[in-house]
C-alpha positions as CSV (number, residue, x, y, z in Angstrom):
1,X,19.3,21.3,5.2
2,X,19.4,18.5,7.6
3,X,17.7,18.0,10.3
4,X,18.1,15.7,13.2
5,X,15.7,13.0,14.6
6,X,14.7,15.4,17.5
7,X,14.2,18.6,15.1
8,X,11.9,16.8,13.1
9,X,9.8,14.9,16.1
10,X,9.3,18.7,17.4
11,X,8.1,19.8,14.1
12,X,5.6,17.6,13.7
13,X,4.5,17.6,17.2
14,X,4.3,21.7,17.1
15,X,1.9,20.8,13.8
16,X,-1.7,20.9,14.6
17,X,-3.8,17.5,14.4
18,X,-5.2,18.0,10.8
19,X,-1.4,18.3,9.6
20,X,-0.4,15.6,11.2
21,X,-3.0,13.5,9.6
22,X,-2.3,14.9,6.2
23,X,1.8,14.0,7.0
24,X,0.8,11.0,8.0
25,X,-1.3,10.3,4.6
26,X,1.8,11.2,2.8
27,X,4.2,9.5,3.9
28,X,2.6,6.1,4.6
29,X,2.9,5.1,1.3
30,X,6.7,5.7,0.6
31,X,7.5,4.1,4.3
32,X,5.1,0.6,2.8
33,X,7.4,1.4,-0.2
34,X,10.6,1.2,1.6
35,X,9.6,-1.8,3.8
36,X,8.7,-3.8,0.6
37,X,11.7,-3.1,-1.4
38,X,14.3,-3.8,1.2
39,X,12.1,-6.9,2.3
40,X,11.6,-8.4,-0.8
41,X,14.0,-9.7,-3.4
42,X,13.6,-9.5,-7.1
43,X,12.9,-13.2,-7.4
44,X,10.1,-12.9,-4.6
45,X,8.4,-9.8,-5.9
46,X,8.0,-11.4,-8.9
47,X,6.7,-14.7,-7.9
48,X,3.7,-12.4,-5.7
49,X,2.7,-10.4,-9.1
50,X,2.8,-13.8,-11.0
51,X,0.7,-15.1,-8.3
52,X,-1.6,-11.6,-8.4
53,X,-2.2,-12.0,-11.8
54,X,-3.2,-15.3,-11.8
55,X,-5.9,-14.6,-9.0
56,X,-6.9,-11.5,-11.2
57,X,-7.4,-14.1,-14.2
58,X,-9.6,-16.5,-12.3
59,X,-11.8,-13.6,-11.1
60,X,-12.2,-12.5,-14.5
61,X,-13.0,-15.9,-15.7
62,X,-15.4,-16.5,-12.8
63,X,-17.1,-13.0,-12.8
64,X,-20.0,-14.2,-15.1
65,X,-19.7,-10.7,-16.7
66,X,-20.2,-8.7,-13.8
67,X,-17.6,-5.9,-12.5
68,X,-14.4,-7.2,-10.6
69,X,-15.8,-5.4,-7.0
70,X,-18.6,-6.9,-7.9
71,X,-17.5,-10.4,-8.1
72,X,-15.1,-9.9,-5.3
73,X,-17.8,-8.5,-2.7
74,X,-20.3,-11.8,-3.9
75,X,-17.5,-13.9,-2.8
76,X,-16.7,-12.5,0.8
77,X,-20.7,-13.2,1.3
């Protein structure tokens, strides 16, 4: 079945405002999906979870035994 732009613009706009929301929920995560993957290269997306990691590490070394939300919410005070 395929549906052009205009066919589906009408079906969500004949959905009422709790649907919309709920659409809305589901598909913001696949659209971030997309964006990312045709944004980033192979090399790059790497490089950001290297660079993730080694945040995560110092956190955990820093966190003096105390949870990770716990050590991240001290340090935004």
């Amino acid at each position: 079945m395929a549906a052009s732009l205009k066919e589906v613009e009408a079906m969500v706009d004949a959905l009422p405002a709790r649907d919309q929301a709920r659409l809305l929920e589901y598909l913001a995560p696949r659209v971030a999906d997309a964006a990312l993957a045709s944004r980033l290269d192979r090399a790059g997306a790497d490089g950001a979870w290297r660079e993730f990691r080694r945040v995560g590490e110092r956190l955990a070394a820093s966190s003096n035994g105390k949870s990770i939300t716990q050590a991240i919410t001290d340090m935004r005070r």
